[in-house]
C-alpha positions as CSV (number, residue, x, y, z in Angstrom):
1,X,19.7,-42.9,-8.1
2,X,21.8,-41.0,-5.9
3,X,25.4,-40.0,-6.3
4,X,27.6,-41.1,-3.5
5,X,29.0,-37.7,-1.8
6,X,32.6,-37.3,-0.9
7,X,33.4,-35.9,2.5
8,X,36.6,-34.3,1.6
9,X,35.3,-32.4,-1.8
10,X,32.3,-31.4,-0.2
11,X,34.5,-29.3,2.6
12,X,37.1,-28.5,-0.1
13,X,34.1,-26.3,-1.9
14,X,32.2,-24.9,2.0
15,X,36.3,-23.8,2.4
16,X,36.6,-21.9,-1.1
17,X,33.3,-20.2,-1.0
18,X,34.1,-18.8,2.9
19,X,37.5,-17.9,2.2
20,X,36.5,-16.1,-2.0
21,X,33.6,-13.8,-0.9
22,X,34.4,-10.5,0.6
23,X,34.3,-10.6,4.1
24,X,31.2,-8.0,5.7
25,X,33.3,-5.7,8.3
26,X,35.7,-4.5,5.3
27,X,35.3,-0.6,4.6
28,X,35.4,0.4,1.3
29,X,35.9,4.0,0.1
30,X,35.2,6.3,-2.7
31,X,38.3,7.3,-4.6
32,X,36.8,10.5,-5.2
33,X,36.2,11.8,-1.8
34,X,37.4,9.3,0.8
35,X,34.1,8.8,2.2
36,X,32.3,5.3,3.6
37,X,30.8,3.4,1.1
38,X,27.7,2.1,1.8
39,X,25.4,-0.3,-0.4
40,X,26.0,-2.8,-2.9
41,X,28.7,-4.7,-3.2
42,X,30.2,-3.8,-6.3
43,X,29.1,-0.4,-5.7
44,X,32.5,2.0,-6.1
45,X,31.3,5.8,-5.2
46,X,29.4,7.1,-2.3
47,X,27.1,9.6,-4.3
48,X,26.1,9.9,-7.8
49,X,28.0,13.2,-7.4
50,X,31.4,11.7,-6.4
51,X,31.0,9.5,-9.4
52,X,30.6,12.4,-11.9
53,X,33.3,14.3,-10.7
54,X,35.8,11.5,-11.1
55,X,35.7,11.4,-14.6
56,X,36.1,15.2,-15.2
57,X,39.4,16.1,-16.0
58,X,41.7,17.9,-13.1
59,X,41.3,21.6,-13.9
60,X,44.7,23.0,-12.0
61,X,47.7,24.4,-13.7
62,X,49.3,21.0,-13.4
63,X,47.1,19.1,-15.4
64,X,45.4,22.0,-17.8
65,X,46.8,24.6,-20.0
66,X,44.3,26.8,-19.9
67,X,43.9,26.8,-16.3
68,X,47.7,28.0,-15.9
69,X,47.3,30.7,-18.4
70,X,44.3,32.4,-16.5
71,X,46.3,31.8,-13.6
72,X,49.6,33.3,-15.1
73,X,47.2,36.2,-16.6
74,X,45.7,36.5,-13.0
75,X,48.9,36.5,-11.0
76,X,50.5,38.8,-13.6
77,X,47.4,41.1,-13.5
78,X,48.0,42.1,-9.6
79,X,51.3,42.4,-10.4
80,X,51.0,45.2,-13.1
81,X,48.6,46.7,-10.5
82,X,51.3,46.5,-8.1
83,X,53.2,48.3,-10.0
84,X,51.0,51.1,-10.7
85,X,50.2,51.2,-6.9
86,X,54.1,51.7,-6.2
87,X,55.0,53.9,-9.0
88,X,52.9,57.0,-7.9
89,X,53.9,58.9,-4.6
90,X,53.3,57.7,-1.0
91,X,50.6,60.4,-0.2
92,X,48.7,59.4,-3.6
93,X,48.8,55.6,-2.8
94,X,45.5,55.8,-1.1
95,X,44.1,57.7,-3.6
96,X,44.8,54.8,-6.1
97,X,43.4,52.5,-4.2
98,X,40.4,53.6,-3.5
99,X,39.9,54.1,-7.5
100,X,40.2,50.2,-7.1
101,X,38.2,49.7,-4.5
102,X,35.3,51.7,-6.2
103,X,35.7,49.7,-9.3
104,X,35.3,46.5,-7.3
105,X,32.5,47.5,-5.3
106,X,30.5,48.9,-8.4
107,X,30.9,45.1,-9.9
108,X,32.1,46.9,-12.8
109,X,35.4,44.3,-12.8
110,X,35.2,40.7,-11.5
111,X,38.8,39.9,-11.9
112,X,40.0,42.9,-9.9
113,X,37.1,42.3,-7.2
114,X,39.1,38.4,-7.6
115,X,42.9,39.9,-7.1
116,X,41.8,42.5,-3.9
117,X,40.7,39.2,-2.1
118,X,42.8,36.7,-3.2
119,X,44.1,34.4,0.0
120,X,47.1,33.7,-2.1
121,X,48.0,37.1,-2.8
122,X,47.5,37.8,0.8
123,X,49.3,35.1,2.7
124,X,52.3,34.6,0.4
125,X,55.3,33.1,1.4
126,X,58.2,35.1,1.8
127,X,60.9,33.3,0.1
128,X,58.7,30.9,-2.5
129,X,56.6,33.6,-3.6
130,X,58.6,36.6,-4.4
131,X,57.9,36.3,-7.8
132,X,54.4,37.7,-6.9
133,X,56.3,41.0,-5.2
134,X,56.8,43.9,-6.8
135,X,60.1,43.7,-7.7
136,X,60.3,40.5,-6.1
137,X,61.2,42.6,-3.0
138,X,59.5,41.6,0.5
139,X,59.6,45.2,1.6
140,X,57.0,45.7,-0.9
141,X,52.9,44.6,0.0
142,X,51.0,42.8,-2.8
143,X,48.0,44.4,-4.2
144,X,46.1,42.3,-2.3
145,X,48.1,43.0,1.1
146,X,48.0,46.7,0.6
147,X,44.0,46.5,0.0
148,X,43.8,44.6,3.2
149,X,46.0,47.2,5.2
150,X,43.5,50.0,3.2
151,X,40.5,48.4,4.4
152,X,41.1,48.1,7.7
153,X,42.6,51.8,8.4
154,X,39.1,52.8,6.8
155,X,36.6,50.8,7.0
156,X,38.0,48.6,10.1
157,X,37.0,45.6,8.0
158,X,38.0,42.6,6.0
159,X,38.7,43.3,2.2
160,X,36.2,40.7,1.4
161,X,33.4,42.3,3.3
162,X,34.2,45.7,1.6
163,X,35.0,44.7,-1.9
164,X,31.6,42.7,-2.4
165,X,29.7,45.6,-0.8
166,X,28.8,43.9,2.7
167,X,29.0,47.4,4.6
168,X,28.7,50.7,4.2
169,X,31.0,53.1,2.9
170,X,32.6,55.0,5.7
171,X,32.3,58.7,3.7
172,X,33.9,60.7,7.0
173,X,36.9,58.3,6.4
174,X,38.2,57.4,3.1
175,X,40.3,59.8,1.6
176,X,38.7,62.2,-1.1
């Protein structure tokens, strides 16, 4: 026995299904990078990778404690080396920083190797970031800004490339 079919459900049920499923040419993308997603449809990350580093917890000073005290001890470490930069005489300046320099380059200190590269130390604003000025003084260079002004009057090269031992040391040049 067959059951009589009514038109009008039968369309109501064809409409419903079209209109309920997710229509093909919609993009969806992973919340961790912003990337295409490709593959399954319920499928929410674009790598395996994106997927673990979504459920990690934020490591910034915002969101972690213990990432804003190394920061604050970072920050305040090139600021006490500031200091110690600035308290000794002009002529002696160089002097001190090559003492730093050597330390870096030996790998004997990571942090200070760290601070004499930093990109924040070095391009700092001058009216948001005088708290990382000695004195909180624009005249004044940060560590960072005086290493970079040291580096290129003797080695006539990027901090980075002399802090992490990428050229020679220039002996006819560097103060003794």
């Amino acid at each position: 026995m067959e059951m009589p079919i009514d038109q009008e459900d039968f369309d109501n049920e064809i409409f419903e299904t079209l209109t309920s499923t997710k229509s093909q040419d919609e993009k969806r993308y992973c919340p961790q990078c912003n990337n295409i997603v490709v593959g399954r449809a319920n499928k929410k990350f674009c790598t395996s990778n994106c997927r673990k580093r979504h459920s990690e917890p934020k490591r910034n000073s915002q969101e972690s404690r213990t990432k804003w005290r190394e920061n604050a001890e970072f920050f305040d470490r090139a600021l006490r080396l500031a200091e110690d930069l600035y308290s000794k005489p002009p002529a002696e300046r160089d002097d001190y920083m090559k003492v730093l320099i050597d330390i870096a380059r030996e790998g004997k200190d990571a942090r200070l190797r760290d601070i004499l590269t930093n990109y924040r130390l070095l391009h700092i604003h001058p009216f948001n970031d005088r708290h990382l000025l000695h004195r909180r003084n624009p005249e004044y260079f940060t560590i960072t800004q005086y290493a970079f002004h040291y580096c290129y009057k003797y080695w006539k090269a990027h901090p980075k490339l002399v802090v992490y031992n990428r050229i020679d040391h220039p002996i006819d040049r560097v103060p003794k």
